[in-house]
C-alpha positions as CSV (number, residue, x, y, z in Angstrom):
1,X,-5.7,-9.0,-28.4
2,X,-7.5,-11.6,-26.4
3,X,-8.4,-13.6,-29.2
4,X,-5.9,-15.2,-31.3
5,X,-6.4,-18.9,-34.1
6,X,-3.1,-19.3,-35.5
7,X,-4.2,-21.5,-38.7
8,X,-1.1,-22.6,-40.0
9,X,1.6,-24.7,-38.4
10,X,3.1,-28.0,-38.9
11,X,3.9,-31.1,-36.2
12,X,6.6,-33.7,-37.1
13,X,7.9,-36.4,-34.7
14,X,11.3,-37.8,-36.2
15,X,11.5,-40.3,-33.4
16,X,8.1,-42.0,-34.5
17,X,8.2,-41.2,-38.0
18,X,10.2,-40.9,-41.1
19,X,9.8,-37.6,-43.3
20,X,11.7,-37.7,-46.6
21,X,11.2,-34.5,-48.0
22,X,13.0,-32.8,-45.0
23,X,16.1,-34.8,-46.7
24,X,16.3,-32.0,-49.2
25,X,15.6,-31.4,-52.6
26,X,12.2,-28.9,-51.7
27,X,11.9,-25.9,-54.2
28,X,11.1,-23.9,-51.6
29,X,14.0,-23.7,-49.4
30,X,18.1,-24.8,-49.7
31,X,19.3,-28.3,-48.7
32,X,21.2,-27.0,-45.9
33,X,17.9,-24.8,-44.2
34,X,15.9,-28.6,-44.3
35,X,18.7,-29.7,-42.4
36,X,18.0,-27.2,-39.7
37,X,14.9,-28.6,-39.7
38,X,15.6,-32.1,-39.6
39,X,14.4,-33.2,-35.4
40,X,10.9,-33.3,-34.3
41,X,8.6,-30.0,-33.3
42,X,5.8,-31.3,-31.5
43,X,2.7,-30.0,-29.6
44,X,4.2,-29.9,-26.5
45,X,7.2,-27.7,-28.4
46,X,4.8,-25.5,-29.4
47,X,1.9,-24.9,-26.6
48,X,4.5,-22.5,-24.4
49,X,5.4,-20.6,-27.3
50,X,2.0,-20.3,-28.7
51,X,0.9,-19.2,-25.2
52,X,3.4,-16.1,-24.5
53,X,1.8,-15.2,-27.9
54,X,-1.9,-15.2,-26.5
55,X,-2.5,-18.1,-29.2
56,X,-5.8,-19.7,-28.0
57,X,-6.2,-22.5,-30.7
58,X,-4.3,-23.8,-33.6
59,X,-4.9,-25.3,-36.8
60,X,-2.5,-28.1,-37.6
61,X,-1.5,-28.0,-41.5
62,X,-0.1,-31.6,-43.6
63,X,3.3,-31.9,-44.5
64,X,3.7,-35.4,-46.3
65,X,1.3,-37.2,-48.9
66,X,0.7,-40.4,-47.2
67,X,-2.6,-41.3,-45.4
68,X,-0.2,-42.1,-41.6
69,X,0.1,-38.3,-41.5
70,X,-3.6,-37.2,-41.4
71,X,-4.2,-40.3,-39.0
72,X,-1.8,-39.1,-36.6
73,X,-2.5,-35.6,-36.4
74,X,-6.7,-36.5,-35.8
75,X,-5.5,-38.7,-33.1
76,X,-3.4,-36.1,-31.5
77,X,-6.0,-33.8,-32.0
78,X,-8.6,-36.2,-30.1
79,X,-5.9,-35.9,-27.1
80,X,-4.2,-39.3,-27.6
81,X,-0.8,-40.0,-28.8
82,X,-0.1,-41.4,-32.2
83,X,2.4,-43.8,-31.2
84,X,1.3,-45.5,-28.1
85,X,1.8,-48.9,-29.4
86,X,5.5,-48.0,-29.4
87,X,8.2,-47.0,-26.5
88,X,8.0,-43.2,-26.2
89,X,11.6,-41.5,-25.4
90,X,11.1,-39.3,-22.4
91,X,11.9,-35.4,-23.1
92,X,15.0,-34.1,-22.1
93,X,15.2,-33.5,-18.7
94,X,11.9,-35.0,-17.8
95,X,8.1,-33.6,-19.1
96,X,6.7,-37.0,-19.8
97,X,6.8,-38.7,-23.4
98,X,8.2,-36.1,-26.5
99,X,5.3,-37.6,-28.9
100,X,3.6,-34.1,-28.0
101,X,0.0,-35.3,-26.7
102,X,-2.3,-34.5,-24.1
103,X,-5.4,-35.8,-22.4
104,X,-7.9,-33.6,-23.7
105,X,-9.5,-33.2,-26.7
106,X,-6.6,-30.9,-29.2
107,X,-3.7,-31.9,-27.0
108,X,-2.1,-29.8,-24.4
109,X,-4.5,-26.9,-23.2
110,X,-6.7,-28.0,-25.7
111,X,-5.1,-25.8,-28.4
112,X,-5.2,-28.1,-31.9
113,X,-8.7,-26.5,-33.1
114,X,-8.4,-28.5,-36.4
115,X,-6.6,-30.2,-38.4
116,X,-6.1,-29.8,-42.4
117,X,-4.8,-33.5,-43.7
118,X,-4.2,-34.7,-47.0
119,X,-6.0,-37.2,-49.3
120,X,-5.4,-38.1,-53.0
121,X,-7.8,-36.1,-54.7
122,X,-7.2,-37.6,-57.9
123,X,-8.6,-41.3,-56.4
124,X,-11.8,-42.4,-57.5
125,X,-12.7,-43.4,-54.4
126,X,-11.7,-40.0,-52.5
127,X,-15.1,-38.9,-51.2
128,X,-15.0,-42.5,-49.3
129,X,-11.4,-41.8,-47.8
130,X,-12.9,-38.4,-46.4
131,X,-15.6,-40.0,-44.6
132,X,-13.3,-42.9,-43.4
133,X,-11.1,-40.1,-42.3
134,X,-14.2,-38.4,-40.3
135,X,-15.2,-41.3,-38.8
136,X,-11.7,-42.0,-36.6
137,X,-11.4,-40.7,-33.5
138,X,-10.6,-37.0,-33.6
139,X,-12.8,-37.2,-37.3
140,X,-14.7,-33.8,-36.1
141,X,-11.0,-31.9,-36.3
142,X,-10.7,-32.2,-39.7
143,X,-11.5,-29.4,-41.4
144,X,-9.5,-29.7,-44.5
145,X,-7.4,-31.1,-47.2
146,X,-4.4,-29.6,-49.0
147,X,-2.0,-31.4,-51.3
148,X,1.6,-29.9,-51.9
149,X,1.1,-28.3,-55.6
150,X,4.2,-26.9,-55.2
151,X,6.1,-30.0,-55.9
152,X,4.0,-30.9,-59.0
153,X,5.6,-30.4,-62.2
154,X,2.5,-29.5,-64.4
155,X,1.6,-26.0,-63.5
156,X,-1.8,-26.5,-64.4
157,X,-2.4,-29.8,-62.0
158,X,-5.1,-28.1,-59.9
159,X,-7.1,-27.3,-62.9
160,X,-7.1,-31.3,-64.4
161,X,-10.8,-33.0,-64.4
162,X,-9.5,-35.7,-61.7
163,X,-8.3,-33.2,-59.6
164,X,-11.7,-31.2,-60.3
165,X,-13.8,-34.0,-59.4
166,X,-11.8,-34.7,-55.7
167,X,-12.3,-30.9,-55.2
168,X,-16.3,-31.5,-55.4
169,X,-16.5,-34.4,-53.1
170,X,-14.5,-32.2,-50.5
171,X,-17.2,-29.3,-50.9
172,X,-19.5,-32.1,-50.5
173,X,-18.2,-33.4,-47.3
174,X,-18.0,-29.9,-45.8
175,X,-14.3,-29.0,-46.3
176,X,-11.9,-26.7,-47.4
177,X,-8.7,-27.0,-49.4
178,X,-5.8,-25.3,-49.0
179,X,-4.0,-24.2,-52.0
180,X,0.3,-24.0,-52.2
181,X,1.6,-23.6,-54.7
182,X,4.5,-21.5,-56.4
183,X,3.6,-18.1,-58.4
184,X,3.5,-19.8,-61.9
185,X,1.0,-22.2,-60.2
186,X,-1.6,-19.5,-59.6
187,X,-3.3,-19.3,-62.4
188,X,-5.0,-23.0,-62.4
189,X,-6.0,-22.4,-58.8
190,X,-7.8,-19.5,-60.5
191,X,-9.4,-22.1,-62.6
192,X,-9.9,-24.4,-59.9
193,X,-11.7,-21.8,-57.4
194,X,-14.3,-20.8,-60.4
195,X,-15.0,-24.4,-61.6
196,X,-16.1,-25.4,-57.9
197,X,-17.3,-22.6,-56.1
198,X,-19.2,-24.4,-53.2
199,X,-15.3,-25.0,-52.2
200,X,-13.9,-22.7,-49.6
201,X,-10.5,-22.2,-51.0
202,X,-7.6,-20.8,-48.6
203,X,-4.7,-19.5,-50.3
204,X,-1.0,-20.2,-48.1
205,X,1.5,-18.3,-47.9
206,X,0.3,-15.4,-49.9
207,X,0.9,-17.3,-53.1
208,X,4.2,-17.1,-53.0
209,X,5.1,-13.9,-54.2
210,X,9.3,-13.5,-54.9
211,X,9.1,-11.2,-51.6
212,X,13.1,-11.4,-51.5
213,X,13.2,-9.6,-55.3
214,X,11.2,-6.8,-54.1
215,X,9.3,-6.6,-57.2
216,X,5.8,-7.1,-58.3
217,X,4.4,-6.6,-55.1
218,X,1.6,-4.5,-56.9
219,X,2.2,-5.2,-60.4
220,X,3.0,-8.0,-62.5
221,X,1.7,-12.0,-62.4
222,X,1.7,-12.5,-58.6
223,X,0.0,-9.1,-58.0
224,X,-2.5,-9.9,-61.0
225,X,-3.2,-13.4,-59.8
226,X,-4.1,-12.0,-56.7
227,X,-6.5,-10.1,-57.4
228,X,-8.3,-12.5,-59.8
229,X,-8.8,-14.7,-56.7
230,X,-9.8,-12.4,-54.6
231,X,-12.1,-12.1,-57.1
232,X,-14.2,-15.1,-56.3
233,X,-16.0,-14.9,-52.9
234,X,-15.0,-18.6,-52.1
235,X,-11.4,-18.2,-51.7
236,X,-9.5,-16.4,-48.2
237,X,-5.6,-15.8,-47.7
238,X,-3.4,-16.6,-45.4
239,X,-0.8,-14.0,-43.8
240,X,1.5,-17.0,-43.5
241,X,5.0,-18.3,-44.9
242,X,6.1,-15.0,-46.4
243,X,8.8,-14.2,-43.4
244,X,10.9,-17.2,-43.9
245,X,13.0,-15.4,-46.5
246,X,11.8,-12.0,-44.8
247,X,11.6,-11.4,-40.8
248,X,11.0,-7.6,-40.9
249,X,7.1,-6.2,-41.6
250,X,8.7,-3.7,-43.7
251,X,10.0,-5.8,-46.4
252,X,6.7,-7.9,-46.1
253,X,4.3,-4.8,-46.5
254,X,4.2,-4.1,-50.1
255,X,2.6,-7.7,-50.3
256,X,0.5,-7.3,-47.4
257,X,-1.4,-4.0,-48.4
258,X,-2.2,-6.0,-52.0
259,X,-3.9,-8.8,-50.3
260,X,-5.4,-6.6,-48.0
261,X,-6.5,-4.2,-50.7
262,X,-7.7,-7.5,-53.0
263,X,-9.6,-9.6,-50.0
264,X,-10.2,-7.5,-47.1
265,X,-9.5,-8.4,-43.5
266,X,-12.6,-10.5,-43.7
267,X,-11.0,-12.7,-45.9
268,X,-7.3,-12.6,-44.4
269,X,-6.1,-14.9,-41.9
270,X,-3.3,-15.4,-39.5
271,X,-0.7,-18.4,-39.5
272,X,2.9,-18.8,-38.4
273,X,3.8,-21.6,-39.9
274,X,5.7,-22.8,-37.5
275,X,8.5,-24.3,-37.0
276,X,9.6,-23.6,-41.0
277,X,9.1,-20.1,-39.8
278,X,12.2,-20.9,-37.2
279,X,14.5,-20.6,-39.9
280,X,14.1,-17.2,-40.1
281,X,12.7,-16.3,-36.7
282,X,11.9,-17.6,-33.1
283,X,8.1,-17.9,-32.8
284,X,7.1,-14.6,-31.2
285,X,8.7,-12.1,-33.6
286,X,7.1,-13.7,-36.3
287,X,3.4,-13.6,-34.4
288,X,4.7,-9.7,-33.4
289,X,6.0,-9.6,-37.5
290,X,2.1,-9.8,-38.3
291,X,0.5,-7.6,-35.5
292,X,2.8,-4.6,-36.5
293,X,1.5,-5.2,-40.2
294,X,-1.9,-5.1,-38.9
295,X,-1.6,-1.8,-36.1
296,X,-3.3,0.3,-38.4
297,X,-6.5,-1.7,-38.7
298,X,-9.4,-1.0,-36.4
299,X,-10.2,-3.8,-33.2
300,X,-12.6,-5.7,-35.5
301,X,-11.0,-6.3,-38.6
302,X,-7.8,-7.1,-36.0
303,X,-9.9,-9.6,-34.6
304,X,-10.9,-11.1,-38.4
305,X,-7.4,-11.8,-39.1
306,X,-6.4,-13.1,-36.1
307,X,-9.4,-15.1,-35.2
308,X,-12.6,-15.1,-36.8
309,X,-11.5,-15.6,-40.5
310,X,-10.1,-18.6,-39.5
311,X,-13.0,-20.1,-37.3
312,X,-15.2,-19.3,-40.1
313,X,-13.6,-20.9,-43.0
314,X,-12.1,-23.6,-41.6
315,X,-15.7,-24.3,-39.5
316,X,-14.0,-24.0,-36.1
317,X,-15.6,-25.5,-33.2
């Protein structure tokens, strides 16, 4: 496969910065799987694996809902390093500084394509913190928000007027959002994806579905909330996230042949989401996870998953 976007990973640098919700108390994983988590994963952690897969560009996803991250991550992606203004440990056993940076535009190998950062979309003042955000250095890498929904406690949060109104000013400024969020969550970004449908809206992770139960992969609310979305032309789906509670393509495929019956590999894309994906497998098997799902599909929808869906939606350059 000579062309391969993986559009959904995360960067964190515990050395430079501080990230609290890797402390625990995340509904989507146990206090003692955060802990595994819990040292940095930079770029330059991730451009040798990405390369034995035949990655060729990444798209670098938010983790925290605080302005530093989204700074960082355009700087990073404009080939500087975050942190220069502070002493840099040197990586074990040499390699230069462990902040993960390059000297080219995306980092190392030029392989951060974009970057998906966060904003408050319920600000009044959130169409002005985009185009601060594209005016930085590294501003052309960002390609879109997202905003943890997940840890929100009102299932409809994606559906309230405020968050309504930051969803236009990103269609007006040319981006996407990102949508996680947990299956009971699914039915305002159904709301959401009609009420603003100049928004390109990428669904992580599947939505969620309780892959570990083994139910409801065709029936039932995840499998009905699926298809309502794929429903609407403005919204894609990422084959991301669900192998962190399953590493085998069997026990994934039941919710793989839904989304791919509901959006069609023109509206499917591939991430690892990497390094979360660690806690259930290294890198490779997960990006090998995904092709075996996908065998069965001719060259050019291959290529949609793995490449062109992404470049498309998230405006790739």
């Amino acid at each position: 496969m000579p062309l391969v976007i993986d559009a959904h990973h995360h960067l964190w640098d515990l050395a430079a910065r501080e990230h609290r919700w890797l402390s625990g108390g995340q509904p989507w994983a146990t206090d003692a799987e955060l802990a595994s988590l819990r040292r940095s994963f930079t770029l330059r952690d991730l451009a040798p694996l990405a390369a034995a897969s035949g990655v060729t560009g990444t798209v670098v996803i938010q983790t925290v809902t605080e302005p530093w991250e989204t700074l960082d991550l355009l700087t990073l992606a404009a080939g500087g390093d975050p942190y220069a203004e502070a002493p840099r440990p040197e990586r074990p056993g040499g390699g230069g500084p462990a902040d993960g940076s390059g000297d080219e535009p995306g980092g190392p190998g030029g392989l951060l394509a974009g970057v998906v950062g966060w904003a408050d979309l319920t600000a009044p003042a959130v169409a002005d913190a985009v185009a601060g955000l594209r005016a930085l250095p590294g501003g052309s890498f960002l390609c879109g928000i997202r905003h943890p929904v997940l840890v929100e406690p009102d299932p409809g949060w994606l559906a309230r007027p405020a968050v309504l109104r930051g969803l236009h000013a990103l269609a007006s400024a040319g981006l996407s959002f990102d949508i996680v969020t947990l299956p009971h969550q699914l039915l305002a970004a159904v709301t959401a994806a009609r009420s603003v449908p100049e928004l390109t809206f990428v669904l992580d992770h599947l939505g969620g579905p309780p892959a570990e139960s083994g139910q409801g992969a065709r029936a039932g609310p995840w499998a009905s909330a699926i298809r309502d979305l794929a429903a609407l032309p403005n919204v894609a789906c990422k084959l991301s996230g669900m192998h962190t509670s399953a590493a085998h393509a069997d026990d994934l495929r039941p919710y793989y042949e839904t989304v791919l019956a509901a959006f069609g590999p023109d509206r499917l894309l591939f991430g690892s989401d990497w390094p979360v994906s660690t806690l259930a497998a290294p890198y490779a098997q997960v990006s090998d996870m995904y092709r075996e799902l996908t065998a069965q599909l001719s060259a050019a929808e291959q290529l949609a998953i793995f490449d062109r869906t992404a470049r498309r939606v998230y405006r790739l350059r």
